[in-house]
C-alpha positions in Angstrom: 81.7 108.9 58.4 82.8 109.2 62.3 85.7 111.4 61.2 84.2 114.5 62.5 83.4 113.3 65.8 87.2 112.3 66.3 88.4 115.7 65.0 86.1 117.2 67.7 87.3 114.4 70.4 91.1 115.3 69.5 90.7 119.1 69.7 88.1 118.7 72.9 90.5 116.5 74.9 94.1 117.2 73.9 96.7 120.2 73.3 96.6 121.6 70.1 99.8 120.1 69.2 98.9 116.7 69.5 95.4 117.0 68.5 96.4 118.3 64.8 97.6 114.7 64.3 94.8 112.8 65.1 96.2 110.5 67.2 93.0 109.3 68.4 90.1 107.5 66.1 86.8 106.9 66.8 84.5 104.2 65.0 80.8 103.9 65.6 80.8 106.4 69.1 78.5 106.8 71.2 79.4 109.7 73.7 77.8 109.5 76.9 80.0 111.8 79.2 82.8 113.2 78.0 83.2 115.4 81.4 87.0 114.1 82.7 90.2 114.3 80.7 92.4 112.3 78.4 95.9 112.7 77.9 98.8 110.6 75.6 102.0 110.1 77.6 104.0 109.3 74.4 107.6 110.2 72.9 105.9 109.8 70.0 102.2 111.5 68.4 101.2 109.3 65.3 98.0 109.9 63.6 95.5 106.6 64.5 97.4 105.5 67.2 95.0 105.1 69.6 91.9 103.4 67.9 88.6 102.9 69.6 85.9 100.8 68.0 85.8 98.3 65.5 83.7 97.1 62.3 82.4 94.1 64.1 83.0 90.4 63.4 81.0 87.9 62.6 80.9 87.0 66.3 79.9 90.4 67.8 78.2 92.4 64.6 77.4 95.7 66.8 79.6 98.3 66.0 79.0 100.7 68.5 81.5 101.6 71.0 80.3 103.7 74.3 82.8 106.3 76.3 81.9 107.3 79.4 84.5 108.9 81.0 83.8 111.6 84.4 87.9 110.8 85.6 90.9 110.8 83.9 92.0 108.3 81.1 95.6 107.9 80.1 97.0 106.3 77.2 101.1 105.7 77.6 101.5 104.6 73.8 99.1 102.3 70.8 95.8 101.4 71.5 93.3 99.0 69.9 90.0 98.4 71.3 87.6 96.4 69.4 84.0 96.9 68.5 81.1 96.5 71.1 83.4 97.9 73.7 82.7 100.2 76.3 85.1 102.6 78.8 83.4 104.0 82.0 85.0 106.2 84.4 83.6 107.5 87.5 84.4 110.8 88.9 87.8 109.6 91.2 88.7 107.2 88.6 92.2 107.0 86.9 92.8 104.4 83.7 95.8 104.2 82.9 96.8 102.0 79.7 100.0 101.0 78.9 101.9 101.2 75.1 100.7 98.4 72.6 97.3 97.9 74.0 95.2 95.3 71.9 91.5 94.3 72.9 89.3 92.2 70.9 85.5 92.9 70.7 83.2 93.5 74.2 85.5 95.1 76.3 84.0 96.6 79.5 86.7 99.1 81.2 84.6 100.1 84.5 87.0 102.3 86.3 85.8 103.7 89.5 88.8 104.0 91.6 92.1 102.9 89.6 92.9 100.6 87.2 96.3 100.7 85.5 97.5 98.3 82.6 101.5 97.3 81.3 102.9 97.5 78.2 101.7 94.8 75.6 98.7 93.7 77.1 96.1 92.0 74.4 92.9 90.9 75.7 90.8 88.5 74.0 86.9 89.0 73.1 83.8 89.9 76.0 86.3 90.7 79.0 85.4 92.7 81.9 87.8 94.9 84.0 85.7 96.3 87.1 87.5 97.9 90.4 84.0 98.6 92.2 81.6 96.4 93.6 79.1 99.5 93.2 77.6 98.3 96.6 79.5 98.5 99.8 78.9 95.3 102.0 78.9 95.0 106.0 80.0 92.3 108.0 82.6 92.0 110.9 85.2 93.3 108.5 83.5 95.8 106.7 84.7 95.9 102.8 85.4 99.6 101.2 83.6 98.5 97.9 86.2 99.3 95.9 90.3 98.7 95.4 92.6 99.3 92.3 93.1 96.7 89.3 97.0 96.7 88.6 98.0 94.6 85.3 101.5 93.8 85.1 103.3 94.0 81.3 102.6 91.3 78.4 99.8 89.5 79.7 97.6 88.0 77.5 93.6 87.3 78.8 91.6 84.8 76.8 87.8 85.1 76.1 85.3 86.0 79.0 87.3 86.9 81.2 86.3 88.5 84.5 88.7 90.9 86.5 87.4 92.3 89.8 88.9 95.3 92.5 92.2 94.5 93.8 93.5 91.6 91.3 97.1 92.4 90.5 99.1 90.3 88.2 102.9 89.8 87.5 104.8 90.4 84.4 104.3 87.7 81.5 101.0 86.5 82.9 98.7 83.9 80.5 95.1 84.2 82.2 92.5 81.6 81.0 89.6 81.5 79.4 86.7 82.5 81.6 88.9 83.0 84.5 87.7 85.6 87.0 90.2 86.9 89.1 89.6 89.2 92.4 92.6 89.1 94.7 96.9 89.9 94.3 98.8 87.5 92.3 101.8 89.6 91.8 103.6 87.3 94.2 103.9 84.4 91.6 106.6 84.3 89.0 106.8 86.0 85.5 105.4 83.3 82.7 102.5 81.3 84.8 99.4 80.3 83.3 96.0 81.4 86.0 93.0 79.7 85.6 89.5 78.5 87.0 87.1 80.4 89.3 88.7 81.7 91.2 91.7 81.6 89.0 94.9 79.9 90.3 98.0 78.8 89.4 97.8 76.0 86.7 101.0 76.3 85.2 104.9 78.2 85.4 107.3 78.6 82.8 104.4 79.3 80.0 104.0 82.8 78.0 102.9 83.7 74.8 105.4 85.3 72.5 103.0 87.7 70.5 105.6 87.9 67.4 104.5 83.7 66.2 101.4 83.2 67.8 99.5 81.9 64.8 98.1 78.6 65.2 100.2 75.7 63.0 97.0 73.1 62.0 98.6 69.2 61.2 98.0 68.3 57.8 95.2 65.9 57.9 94.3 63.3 55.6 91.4 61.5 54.7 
């Protein structure tokens, strides 16, 4: 049913050579702007392998997935973003998105200056990524409104999380579960756990290995 729409989004965005494959797939779009550029910095062009937009869960039944994109959008490998999602980019905005990209559903990508993400980063469901405060603030130290979002690689965000202008976190990061982080914590060592408001170190030597992640339930008995 959306199948058209992606042929036109390939063959709109890309170079004819990459856009016969397909490599990007759109489900339930709504195209706001589609003004600024996309490109795929990839050895590899495989049909589907940047997906955007979901069937919905049971959790987050809307479908719909909004692009808005004025910038430039870059996508350096696989992508999976999840239904209910949204991607805004202003006019001086640069997204960059690293291989093996996996969001769940309700991802807000609001990229007004620069936000850049590693390889193998999955982010859990109703995160928000924001590098503007869209309102500049006075006060003896004046604050410029804005400042880029740098996410190191494999880091893993739980639900509701909340990522403002100039957070910048290190390789093998865990981020908690309603977390909202707004400064640098590429200081502190690969494999730490941040959590709270405003997040903070809780934990070192922790990481989540994304080939056995399932959950392993105790046999329970009556």
């Amino acid at each position: 049913m959306y199948l058209p729409v992606s042929v036109w989004f390939n063959f709109y965005h890309l170079p004819l050579k990459q856009a016969f494959r397909l490599p990007i797939l759109l489900r339930a779009p709504r195209l706001s702007c589609c003004a600024g550029s996309v490109c795929i910095e990839a050895e590899r062009i495989r049909p589907g392998m940047i997906r955007l937009g979901g069937r919905g869960t049971g959790v987050f039944s809307r479908p719909q997935f909004l692009w808005e994109n004025r910038g430039r959008v870059v996508f350096r490998g696989t992508c999976r973003i999840g239904s209910n999602s949204l991607v805004s980019v202003g006019e001086r905005g640069v997204l960059t998105i690293g291989n093996n990209f996996t969001a769940g559903t309700s991802l807000e990508l609001i990229c007004y200056h620069r936000i850049s993400f590693g390889e193998n980063t999955l982010v859990g469901w109703d995160n928000v990524f924001c590098d503007t405060d869209f309102h500049r603030t006075r006060s003896e130290s004046p604050s410029s409104g804005y400042a880029p979002i740098e996410i190191g690689d494999e880091n893993w965000f739980g639900m509701k999380c909340i990522v403002l202008k100039g957070t910048r976190t290190p390789n093998r990061c865990i981020v908690g579960a309603g977390a909202v982080l707004a400064k640098d914590y590429s200081s502190l060592p690969e494999k730490c756990l941040l959590a709270g408001n405003p997040a903070m170190l809780k934990k070192t030597d922790i990481y989540l290995d994304r080939n056995d992640d399932r959950i392993h339930y105790s046999t329970y008995e009556s």
